[in-house]
C-alpha positions as CSV (number, residue, x, y, z in Angstrom):
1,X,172.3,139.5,147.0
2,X,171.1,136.4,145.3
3,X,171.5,132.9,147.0
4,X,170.2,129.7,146.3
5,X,168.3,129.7,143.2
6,X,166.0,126.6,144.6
7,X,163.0,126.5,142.0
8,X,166.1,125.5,139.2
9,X,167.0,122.8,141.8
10,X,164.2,121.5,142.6
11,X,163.2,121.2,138.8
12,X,166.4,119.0,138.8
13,X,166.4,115.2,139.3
14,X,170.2,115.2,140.0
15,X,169.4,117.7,143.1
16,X,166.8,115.2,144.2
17,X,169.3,111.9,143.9
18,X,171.8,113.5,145.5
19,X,170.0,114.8,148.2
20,X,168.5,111.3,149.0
21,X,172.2,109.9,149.0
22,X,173.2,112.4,151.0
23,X,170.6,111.5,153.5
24,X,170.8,107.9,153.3
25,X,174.4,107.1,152.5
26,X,176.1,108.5,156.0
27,X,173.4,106.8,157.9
28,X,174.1,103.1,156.0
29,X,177.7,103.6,156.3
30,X,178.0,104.0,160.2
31,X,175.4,101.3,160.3
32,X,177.7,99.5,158.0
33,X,174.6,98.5,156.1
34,X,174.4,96.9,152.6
35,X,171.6,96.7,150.0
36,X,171.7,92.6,151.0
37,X,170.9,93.5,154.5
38,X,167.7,95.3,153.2
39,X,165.5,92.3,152.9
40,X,161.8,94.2,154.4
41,X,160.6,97.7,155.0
42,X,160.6,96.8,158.8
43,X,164.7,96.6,158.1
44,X,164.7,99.7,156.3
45,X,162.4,101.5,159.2
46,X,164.7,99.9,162.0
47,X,167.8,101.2,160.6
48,X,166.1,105.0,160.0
49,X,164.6,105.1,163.4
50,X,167.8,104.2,164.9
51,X,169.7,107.0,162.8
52,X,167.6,109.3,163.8
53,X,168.4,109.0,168.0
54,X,171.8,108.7,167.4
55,X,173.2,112.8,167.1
56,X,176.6,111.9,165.9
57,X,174.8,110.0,162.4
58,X,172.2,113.0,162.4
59,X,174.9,115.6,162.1
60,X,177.0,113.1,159.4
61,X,173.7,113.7,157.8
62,X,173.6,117.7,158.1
63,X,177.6,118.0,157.0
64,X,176.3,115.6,154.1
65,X,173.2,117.5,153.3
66,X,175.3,121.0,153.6
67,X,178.0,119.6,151.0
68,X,175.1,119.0,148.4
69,X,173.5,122.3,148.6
70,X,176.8,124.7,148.8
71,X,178.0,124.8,145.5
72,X,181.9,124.7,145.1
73,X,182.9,127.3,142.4
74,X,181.1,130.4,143.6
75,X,181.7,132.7,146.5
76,X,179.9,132.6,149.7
77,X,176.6,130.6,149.8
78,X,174.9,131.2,146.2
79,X,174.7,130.1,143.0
């Protein structure tokens, strides 16, 4: 049984996009975080550390993460 054909997705940009947004976009959402209140990297590093002690924003991260990776139209978890 095949699954994942990972080498074509990592050879894709898209994959990489949406896997950053899939990181980053629960995290600034329960922080309710906007691009203005990203004015250093010290912002950036407090809001990311904080994400990552909080469980309930790292599993809004792993349900984020698992919706880019299953695809949709085929059966079971393959491509």
């Amino acid at each position: 049984m095949n699954y994942f054909n990972w080498k074509k997705r990592f050879e894709n940009p898209i994959f990489w996009i949406n896997t950053l947004l899939a990181i980053f976009m629960p995290i600034f959402a329960y922080y309710g975080m906007s691009a203005k209140d990203f004015t250093s990297w010290e912002s950036v590093l407090n809001v990311i550390t904080n994400a990552l002690k909080n469980p309930y924003v790292l599993g809004l991260v792993a349900i984020s993460l698992w919706n880019n990776i299953i695809n949709p139209v085929t059966k079971g978890i393959k491509d």
